[in-house]
Residue, then its C-alpha position, 0 to 999 in steps of 0.5 A: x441588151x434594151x431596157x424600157x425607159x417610158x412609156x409615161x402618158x404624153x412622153x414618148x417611150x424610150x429604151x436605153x441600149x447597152x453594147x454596140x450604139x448604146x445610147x437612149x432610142x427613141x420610139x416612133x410611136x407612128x412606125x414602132x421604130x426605134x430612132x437612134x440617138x443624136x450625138x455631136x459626131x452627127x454635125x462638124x465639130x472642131x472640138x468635142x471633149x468628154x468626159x464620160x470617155x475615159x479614154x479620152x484622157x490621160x491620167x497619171x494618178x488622179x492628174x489629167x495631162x491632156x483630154x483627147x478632141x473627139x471631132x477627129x479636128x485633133x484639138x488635143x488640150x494639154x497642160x504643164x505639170x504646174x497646171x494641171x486640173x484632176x480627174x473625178x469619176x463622180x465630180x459633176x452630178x454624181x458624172x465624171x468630170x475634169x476638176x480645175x481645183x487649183x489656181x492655175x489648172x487649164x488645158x489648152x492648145x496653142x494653134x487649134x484648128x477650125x477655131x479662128x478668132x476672125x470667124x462665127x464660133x460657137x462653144x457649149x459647156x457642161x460645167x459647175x463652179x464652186x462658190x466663192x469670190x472671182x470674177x471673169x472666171x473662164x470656162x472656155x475659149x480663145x486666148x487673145x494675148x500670146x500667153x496661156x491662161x489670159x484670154x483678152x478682152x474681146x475674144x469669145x469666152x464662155x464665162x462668168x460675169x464681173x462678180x455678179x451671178x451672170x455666165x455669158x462673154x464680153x462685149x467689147x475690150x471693155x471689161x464693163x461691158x457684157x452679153x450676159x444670161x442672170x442666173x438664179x444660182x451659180x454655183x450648180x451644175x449646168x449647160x451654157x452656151x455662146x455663138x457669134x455670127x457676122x461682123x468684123x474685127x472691131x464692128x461688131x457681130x450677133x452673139x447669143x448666149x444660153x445657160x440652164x437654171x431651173x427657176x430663172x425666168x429667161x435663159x437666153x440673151x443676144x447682143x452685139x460683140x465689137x470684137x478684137x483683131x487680135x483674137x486667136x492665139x490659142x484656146x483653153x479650157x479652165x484658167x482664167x479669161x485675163x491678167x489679174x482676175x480670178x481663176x476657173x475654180x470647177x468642174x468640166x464634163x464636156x465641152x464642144x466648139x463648132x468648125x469656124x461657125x455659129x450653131x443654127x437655132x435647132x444645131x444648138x438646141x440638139x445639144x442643149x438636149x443632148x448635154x441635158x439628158x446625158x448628164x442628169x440636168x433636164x430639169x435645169x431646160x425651160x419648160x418650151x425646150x423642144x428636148x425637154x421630154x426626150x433626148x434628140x434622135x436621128x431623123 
């Protein structure tokens, strides 16, 4: 079954399918040929967690115990049943979403593969936080200390920022210092990204952040990161990013980490895109993103 979805002047029209390759196609207005939509199965990932696939998670009650990896890398993330997040068919923008709605919910995976602490990473999240006080309140990550739920200065997290409305990762093991994108709100839905590139334990590498908001003047920052030698033990999502701060209090719908590597420009802005019109959040994408007015297809 196709249903026409556009056809609005200057938009490209598009048709959503349903069965077999469902999904949003877009028109080649050139050859009136549809293009399949993009997905990350389409690039190597070490991690893809979705929501939107119940199949993926195992579900006791309204209790999730673990969230199937996607990327075929088997970075299955579990818990223990005092630490376990739920399940909500209409948690994130009327979505499905993972709710880490207690102070010690997260799931995680004590020797992922393709995730190495020492390498380039990249992680992107759909996710929202509930309002309230805490800072450091982690999304995902590597763990840097042997424990779960304690990722240590230096490691590359997707996080929110000391107390401030800020999502972004730590600089150094100072905890004062930070890569950091300023939000206008922090307590809505929205897609965020972190890549580092380059550098070694302790000198440095690139680290560019991304996160949606639909009025903030700017959505992207790049910095330098030293980061530590100790980082990679683990890696989590939800929980908190080190002993003594605040706890992931939200909603997870999908989470993708790459295989030991940076996303380039054009891989981060597929998926940016992807997450945008897959989850209701296109308006939150600058005016400038290249998938603002289509999801991204093949070719």
């Amino acid at each position: 079954m196709i249903g026409l979805n556009g056809g609005l002047i200057g938009k490209p029209r598009t048709y959503t399918t349903f069965g077999n390759n469902s999904g949003t196609w877009t028109l080649n207005e050139r050859t009136n040929a549809l293009r399949e939509p993009w997905n990350p199965s389409m690039i190597s990932t070490a991690l893809w967690l979705d929501a939107a696939d119940k199949s993926t998670l195992f579900i006791v009650g309204t209790s999730v115990y673990s969230w199937q990896d996607k990327s075929g890398t088997n970075n299955h993330v579990g818990t223990t049943v005092n630490n376990l997040p739920t399940y909500s068919a209409t948690g994130l923008n009327g979505k499905p979403a993972v709710d880490f709605n207690n102070s010690s919910a997260y799931l995680g995976i004590e020797s992922p593969v393709d995730l190495s602490g020492t390498s380039d990473l990249f992680y992107a999240a759909v996710f929202e936080m509930r309002s309230g006080a805490g800072t450091w309140r982690m999304v995902m990550g590597l763990r840097g200390v042997s424990a779960f739920n304690e990722a240590a200065n230096g490691t590359l997290v997707l996080q929110r920022m000391d107390a401030n409305a800020q999502i972004g990762c730590h600089n150094t093991d100072v905890a004062a210092t930070t890569i950091k994108v300023d939000v206008t709100d922090l307590f809505v839905p929205r897609i965020a990204t972190v890549g580092r590139t380059g550098g070694t334990a302790g000198n440095g590498g690139t680290v560019t952040v991304t996160a949606t908001d639909p009025s903030q003047v700017s959505y992207l920052t790049t910095g330098t990161q030293s980061w530590t030698s100790a980082a990679g033990y683990g890696f989590q999502i939800g929980g908190r990013q080190q002993s003594g701060t605040s706890w992931f209090d939200g909603k997870i719908s999908e989470c993708i980490a790459l295989n030991n590597r940076n996303a380039s420009t054009l891989e981060r802005q597929k998926i940016e895109g992807y997450l945008a019109h897959k989850w209701g959040l296109v308006a939150s994408l600058p005016n400038d993103h290249p998938f603002k007015n289509y999801a991204p297809f093949v070719g």
